[in-house]
Structures are given as structure tokens and as C-alpha cells.
C-alpha positions, 0 to 999 in steps of 0.5 A: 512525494515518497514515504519515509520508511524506517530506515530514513531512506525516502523512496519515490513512489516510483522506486516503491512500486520497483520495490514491491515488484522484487517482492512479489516475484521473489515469492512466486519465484525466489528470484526476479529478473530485469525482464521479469520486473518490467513485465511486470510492471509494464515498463520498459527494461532501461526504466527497470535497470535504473530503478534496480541501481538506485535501490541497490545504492540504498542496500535495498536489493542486491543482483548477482551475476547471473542477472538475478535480483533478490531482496536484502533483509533491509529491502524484505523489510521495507517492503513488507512495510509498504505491502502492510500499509497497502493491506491496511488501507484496503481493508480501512476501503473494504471493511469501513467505507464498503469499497468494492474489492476491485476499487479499493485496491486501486485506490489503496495503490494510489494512496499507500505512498503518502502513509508512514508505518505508524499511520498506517498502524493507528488506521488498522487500530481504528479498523479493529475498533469499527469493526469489533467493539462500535459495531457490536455495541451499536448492533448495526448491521452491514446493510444498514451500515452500507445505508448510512454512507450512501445516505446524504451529505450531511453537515460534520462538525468535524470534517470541513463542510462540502461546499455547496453545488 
């Protein structure tokens, strides 16, 4: 259901999502805004001040008086951590499995709430490893690579087989 960050706080995908919108929109612009965050999102306002109560409860955000909402350094750590593991899994969609942009994000969304930091780190490991020193030494090239995974289902004796259709 949520990811535990490094804090021991366990966020919902939910409160995640929440997160990361103060983070981009304090970006663009220093601040954000209840109304700016569910427009963002697309939800509506009362979703948004609940989800912006929660996250103060957990010292993620603090809101001044003047309505603005803006990331704590534990809250701009955090979501850094979030927005690394979701870069992370979109170059592993992008770069290993040649996923088109548009897709990987997506699907990088939809999986960065179920990978810890240290998963995540061992994954861009593998990404520097596939994509420098195996694929220098097996001078396979990017088409022929785009073949391979494309090709066939074939027996892994690594993976669970597919079942038979």
C-alpha cells in the first residue's frame, strides 16, 4: 500500500502523489497553493486540505497564513526520494526495456510507490551496468537490442515460465 521512506513515515500512494504535487509547483513557483495542488492533480480542494493535514501531521509541509504551502527540508527530502525512484524506474522502462517515453512514465507513476530508495538504487546500478559495460562488451546495438525483447517468449530458467495460451 505505501513505501517506506527513510523517515519511518509510511506514506499512502495517495499522500505521495500530494507530496510530490507541493514539490513540483513549489519549483515552478516557490510556493503552492490548495487550489493550485488540486488543480493540479485534478481533485478536488476538501481532498486536498486533508491530504495537506495529514502531511503536516508527519512535519512533511508547513502552511503559513497567508494559505501558502511549502515543503519542510524533511518533506523536500522525501520527495526527492520519491521523484529519484520514479526517474529511476523510467530510465530502467526507457533505456533497458525500450519503453516509449509517453508509457514509461505512466507506468513509472503507477509503479514508483511499491519501490524503497535502496531498491531503487540497486535498479539504476543495474541500468549503468546494462547499459555501459554489458552492452559495450557484447557490441550489441540498440535495434538489434529492441529485436531481442520483441522476439518470442522463450523458456527463463530464471523467471516462472509463461503459462501456456
Amino acid at each position: 500500500m505505501g513505501q517506506m521512506v527513510s523517515t519511518g513515515a509510511q506514506l499512502s500512494r495517495s499522500l505521495q502523489q500530494y507530496l510530490g504535487a507541493v514539490y513540483i509547483l513549489e519549483g515552478e513557483r516557490r510556493v503552492a497553493r490548495v487550489k493550485d495542488i488540486a488543480g493540479y492533480l485534478g481533485v478536488q480542494m476538501p481532498s486536498v486540505t486533508g491530504a495537506i493535514k495529514s502531511l503536516k501531521q508527519k512535519g512533511l509541509i508547513g502552511q503559513e497564513k497567508n494559505s501558502f504551502i511549502t515543503l519542510t527540508p524533511e518533506g523536500r527530502r522525501v520527495a526527492q526520494q520519491l521523484q529519484r525512484v520514479h526517474s529511476v524506474l523510467q530510465c530502467f522502462l526507457e533505456n533497458v526495456l525500450m519503453v516509449e517515453t509517453e508509457k514509461a512514465e505512466q507506468f513509472a507513476y503507477n509503479m514508483e510507490c511499491a519501490l524503497d530508495t535502496e531498491t531503487a538504487e540497486r535498479l539504476c546500478n543495474s541500468i549503468k551496468y546494462f547499459t555501459t559495460e554489458l552492452s559495450a562488451k557484447q557490441q550489441i546495438s540498440r535495434e538489434e537490442w529492441i529485436q531481442i525483447l520483441k522476439s518470442q517468449r522463450t523458456p527463463c530458467t530464471i523467471c516462472r515460465p509463461w503459462p501456456d495460451t
